[in-house]
Each structure stands twice: as C-alpha cells, then as structure tokens.
N, C-alpha and C positions, 0 to 999 in steps of 0.2 A: 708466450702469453702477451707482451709487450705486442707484438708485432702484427698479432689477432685484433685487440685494442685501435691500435692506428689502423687498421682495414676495417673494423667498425664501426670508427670515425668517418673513416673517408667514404664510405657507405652511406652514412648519415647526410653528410654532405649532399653529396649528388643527389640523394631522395628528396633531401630538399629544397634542392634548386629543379627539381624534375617538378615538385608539386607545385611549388612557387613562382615558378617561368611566368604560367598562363596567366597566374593573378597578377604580375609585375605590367605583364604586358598592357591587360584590360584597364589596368590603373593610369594608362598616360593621360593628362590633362586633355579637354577636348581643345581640337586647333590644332595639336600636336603631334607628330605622329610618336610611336613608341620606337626607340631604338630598334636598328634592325642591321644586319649584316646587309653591305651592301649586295650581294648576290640574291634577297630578297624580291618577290615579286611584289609590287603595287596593287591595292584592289582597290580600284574607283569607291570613290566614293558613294556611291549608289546602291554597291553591292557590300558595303562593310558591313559588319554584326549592329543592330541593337543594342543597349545595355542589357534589356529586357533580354535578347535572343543569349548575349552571354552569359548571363546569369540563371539563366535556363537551361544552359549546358553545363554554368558551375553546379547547380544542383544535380542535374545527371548523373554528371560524372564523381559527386561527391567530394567535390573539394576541399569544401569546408572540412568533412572531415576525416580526411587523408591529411591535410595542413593540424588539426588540431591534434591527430595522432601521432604527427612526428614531433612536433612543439612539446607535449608529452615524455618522448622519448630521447630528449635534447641531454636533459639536464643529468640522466643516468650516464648515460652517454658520457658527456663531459667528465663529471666527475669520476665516472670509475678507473681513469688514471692513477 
C-alpha cells in the first residue's frame, strides 16, 4: 500500500509540473526571456505569441481548469500518508 501511495505521489507530481510548465513559462517578465534548455530554439521576436494569442490557448486547452483540479487533488494526496 505504501508503495502505491509514493507512485500516487509521484504521479501527482509530474501532473503537475506537466500543467504548470506552460503557465511558468507565459509568466516570464517582459524583456526576459523564460528559462530554457539551451538546445532550445529562438523565435524572433516578430513571430512570438501575444499575451492575448496565449491566453487563448490557455482557454482552449483548459488550463485553468486542469491547474485547479489538480490543486484539488493536492491535499488528499499529501495527506493520505
């Protein structure tokens, strides 16, 4: 059961750093760029997202509430230890 638990956890985890990625990134100060592995590609300035463009994909894709269902699911999680 223990070991279920920790793979629930670690589950949790990764879900959400998978939902969280996109909004960490959108979030960098403007002038900034956002942390990036350097094997990353550049995308001219000309061709980057909107705020407008990204938040129109955040709605798409349902961020907000994929983020708010795991924030939800945190604290069970935690605690059923």
């Amino acid at each position: 059961m223990d070991r279920m638990n920790r793979s629930s956890k670690f589950a949790a985890v990764i879900g959400m750093t998978l939902v969280l990625a996109p909004w960490a990134v959108a979030q960098a100060p403007a002038g900034q760029p956002a942390a990036s592995p350097a094997s990353a590609t550049v995308i001219p300035p000309d061709q980057q997202p909107t705020k407008e463009q990204l938040a129109k994909l955040f709605e798409l894709i349902r961020v907000r509430e994929q983020v708010q269902s795991v924030l939800k699911m945190m604290p069970a999680m935690v605690s059923s230890r």
